[in-house]
N, C-alpha and C positions, 0 to 999 in steps of 0.2 A: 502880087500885093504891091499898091502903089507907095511912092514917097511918104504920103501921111500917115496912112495904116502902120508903115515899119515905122516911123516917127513916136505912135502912141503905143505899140506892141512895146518895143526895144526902148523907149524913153530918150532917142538921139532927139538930135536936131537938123534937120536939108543938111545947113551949113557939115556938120561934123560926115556926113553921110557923102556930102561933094568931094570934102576932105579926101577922106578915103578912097573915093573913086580915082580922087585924082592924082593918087598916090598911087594906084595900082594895087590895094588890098581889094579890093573888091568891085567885080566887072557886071553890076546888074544887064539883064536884057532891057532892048528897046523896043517899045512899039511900034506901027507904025506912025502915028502920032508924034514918035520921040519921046516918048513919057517913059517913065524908067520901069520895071517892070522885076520887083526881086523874089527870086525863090527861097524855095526855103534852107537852101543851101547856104544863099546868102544871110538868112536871118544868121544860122548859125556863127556865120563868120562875123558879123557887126556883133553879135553879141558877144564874140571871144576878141575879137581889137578892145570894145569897150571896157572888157575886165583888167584886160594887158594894159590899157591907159589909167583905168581906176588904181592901178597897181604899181602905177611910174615907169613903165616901160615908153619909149621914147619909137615915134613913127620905124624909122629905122631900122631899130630891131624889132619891131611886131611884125616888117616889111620880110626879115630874115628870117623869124622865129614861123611864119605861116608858109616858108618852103619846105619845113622840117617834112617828111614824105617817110612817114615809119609802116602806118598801116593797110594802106592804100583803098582806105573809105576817108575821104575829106569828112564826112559829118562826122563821125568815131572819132579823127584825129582832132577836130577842133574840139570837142566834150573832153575830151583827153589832155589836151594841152590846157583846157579851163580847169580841168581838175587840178594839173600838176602846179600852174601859177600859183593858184589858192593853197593848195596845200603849202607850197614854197612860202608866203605868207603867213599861212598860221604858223613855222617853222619860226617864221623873221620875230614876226611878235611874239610868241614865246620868247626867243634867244633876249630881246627887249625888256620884256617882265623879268628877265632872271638879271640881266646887267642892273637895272633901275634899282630892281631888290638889294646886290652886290654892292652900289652905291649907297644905297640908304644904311646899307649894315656898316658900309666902312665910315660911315660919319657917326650913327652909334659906338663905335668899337672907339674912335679916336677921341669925337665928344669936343676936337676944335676946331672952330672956325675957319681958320688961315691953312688949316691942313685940308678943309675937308674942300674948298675952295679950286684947289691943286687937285684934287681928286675928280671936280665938278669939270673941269678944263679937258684933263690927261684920258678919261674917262668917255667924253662927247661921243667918238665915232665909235665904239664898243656900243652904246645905247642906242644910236640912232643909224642904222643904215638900212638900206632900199636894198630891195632883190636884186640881186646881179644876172644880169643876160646870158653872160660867163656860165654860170651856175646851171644856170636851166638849160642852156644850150649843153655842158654836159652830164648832166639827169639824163636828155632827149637819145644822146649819143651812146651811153652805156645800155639804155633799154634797148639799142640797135646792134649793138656788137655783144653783147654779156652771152648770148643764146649761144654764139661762136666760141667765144670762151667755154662756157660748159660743153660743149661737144669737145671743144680741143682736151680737158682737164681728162674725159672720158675715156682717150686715148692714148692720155702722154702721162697722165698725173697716175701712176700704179696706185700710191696708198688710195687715193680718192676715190678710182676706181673701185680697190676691192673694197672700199666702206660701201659705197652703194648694193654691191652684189651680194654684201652681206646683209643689209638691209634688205636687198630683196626677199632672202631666202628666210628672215624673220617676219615679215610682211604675209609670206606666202603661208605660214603657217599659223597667220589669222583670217584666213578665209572666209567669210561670211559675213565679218563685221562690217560698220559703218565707220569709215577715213575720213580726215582732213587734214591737207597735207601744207604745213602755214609755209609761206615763202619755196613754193614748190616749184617756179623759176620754168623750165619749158617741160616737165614732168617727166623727164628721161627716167627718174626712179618707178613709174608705172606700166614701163613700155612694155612688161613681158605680163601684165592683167589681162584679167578679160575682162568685157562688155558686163559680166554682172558682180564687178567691183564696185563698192557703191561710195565714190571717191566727190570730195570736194577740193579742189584748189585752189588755194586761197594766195597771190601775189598783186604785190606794189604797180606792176609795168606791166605794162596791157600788151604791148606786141611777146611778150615772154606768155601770155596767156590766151593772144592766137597761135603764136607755134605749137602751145598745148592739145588748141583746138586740132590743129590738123592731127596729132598723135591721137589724140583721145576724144572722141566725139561722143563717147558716152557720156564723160564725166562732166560733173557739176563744176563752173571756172565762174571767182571770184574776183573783181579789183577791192584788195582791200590790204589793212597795214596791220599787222600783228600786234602792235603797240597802241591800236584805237578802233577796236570794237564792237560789234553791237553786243550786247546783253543778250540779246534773244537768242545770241548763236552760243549761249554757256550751257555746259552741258548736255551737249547735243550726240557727239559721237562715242563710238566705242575704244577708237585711235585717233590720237592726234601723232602729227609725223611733222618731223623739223628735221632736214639735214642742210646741213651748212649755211644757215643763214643767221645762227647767232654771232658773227665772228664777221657780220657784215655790219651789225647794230653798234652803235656806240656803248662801252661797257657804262654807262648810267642806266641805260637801259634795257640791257639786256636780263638781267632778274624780273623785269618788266613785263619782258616776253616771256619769259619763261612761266611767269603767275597767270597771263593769259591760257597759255598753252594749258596751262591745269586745269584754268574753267572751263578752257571748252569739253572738256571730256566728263564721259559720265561717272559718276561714281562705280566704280569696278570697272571701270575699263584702263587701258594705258595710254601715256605717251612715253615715242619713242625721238629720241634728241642724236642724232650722229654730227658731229664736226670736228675741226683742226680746233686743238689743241696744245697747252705747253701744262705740264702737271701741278707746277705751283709758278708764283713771281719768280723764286731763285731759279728756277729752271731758265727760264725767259732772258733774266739777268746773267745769267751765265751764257745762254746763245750769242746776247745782245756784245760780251765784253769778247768772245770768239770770236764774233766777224769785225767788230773793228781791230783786231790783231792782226786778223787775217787781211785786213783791207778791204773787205769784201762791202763795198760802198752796195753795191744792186741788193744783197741779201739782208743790208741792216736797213733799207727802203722798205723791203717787204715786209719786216717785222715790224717797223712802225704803220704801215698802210691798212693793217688787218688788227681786229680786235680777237685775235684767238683768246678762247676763255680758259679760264684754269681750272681744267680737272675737278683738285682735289674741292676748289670752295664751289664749283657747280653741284658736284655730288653734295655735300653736305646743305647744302641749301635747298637741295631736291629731296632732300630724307627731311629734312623739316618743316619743308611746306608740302611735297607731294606725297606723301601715301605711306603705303605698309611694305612696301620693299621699294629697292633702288637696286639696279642692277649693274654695273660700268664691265664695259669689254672696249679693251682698244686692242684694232683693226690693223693700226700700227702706232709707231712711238709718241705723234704726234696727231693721230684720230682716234676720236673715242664715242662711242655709242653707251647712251643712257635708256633702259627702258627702269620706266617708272609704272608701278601697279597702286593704282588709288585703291 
């Protein structure tokens, strides 16, 4: 495809197109003529710099951000990376509508002028900021090493382990259903199924769901976010399956997920919810005043870093939105497994 064809496909311009050549994003073939000559490899790539510029990203870093090498299909990783910028965007704008909102309510709430002024100033960068490179550089980097994390957890982490194996062997004694397993990560909970398991996987991070692939070539592998939906996929299976991924969600949203997780299953069927746990706030509160006693700076890190949910108010929030029984078994003191029967 010559210069002008990619000019009115992509809506650039030469100029922005030279740019980038001559930046080293993008190396079209020559002809013999010399006339430039791009595939469609290249289309993909102008079309992922063009979004990263739409988006405020700066030559430099789209120059860094297009060495990222996670999947090793350049066309996949630039669809991937235009997904992740976008998404990181409607993130930014939401976080935007919620400060704007926060300001307008704190000048209702105050009602003056001179105060609300001080609030208009103090306020600014909370409302308004651009994507950080930072940010997405590490999104990019977690989706590369988290798979090594869950292997390592598999081997070192006992309780986590025996939650899985116990989930296996409740799993195993629903045979014949239809799975979906939300935030299923590189599907190590599947590995001991067989081929006529009739499984959907459903995760955020694409290289987490070709590791999958290599495991499980039968199953059905999603990119999608538990917190945003299609409609068409409610009430679809007989199992919905969630281990550890609530306590990765921010707690605003994690009731969120969990109202998902309901729709998707069909009426009579369950979902089953395994993760780290503390049983109520006091519990939490009482770990949290231990380790600063104890000194223990690396363990009161960890308990800030993770949103483990509380037991008691997940069950009762599951007995009042989800069904006719709730069942809680913990695996250990601070894992617990919900099966829910709509």
């Amino acid at each position: 495809m010559n210069t002008k064809m990619v000019c009115q496909k992509l809506s650039v311009t030469p100029k922005m197109l030279r740019i980038y050549e001559e930046q080293g994003l993008i190396a079209p073939k020559r002809k013999e003529n010399t006339y430039r000559e791009y595939t469609a490899e290249n289309l993909v790539e102008i079309e992922t710099i063009a979004i990263l510029r739409h988006l405020g990203f700066s030559i430099m870093e789209i120059k860094d951000i297009l060495e990222f090498d996670k999947t090793k299909n350049d066309q996949l990783d630039m669809f991937y990376l235009q997904y992740k910028a976008v998404d990181a965007q409607i993130r930014q704008l939401q976080q935007t509508k919620t400060e704007l909102r926060r300001t307008i309510n704190k000048f209702l709430e105050s009602g003056d002028q001179e105060s609300f002024s001080q609030i208009v100033l103090t306020d600014r960068e909370k409302r308004y900021t651009k994507i950080n490179y930072d940010d997405l550089a590490s999104e990019w980097d977690f989706d590369a090493i988290a798979s090594d994390f869950i292997n390592r957890y598999l081997k070192e982490d006992i309780p986590y382990r025996n939650t899985i194996t116990r989930m296996q062997e409740i799993l195993h004694e629903m045979k014949g259903k239809t799975f979906i397993d939300v935030g299923c990560g590189t599907c190590n909970l599947w590995q001991e199924s067989g081929a006529d398991t009739k499984l959907t996987g459903l995760d955020m991070s694409l290289p987490m769901l070709l590791e999958s692939r290599k495991k499980l070539s039968w199953a059905e592998l999603e990119l999608g976010d538990i917190l945003d939906l299609d409609p068409e996929g409610f009430r679809q299976y007989d199992v919905v399956v969630s281990t550890f991924t609530l306590h990765h969600i921010d707690p605003a949203d994690q009731y969120k997920a969990i109202d998902n997780m309901l729709k998707l299953c069909k009426e009579g069927g369950s979902v089953l919810i395994a993760d780290r746990c503390y049983q109520n706030a006091a519990e939490k509160e009482a770990v949290r005043k231990r380790l600063q006693q104890e000194g223990d700076t690396e363990g009161l890190q960890l308990l800030e870093s993770e949103y483990f949910i509380y037991a008691d108010e997940v069950e009762g929030y599951l007995k009042l939105r989800g069904g006719v029984q709730v069942d809680a078994e913990f695996t250990d003191q601070n894992m617990v497994i919900y099966k829910v029967t709509k």
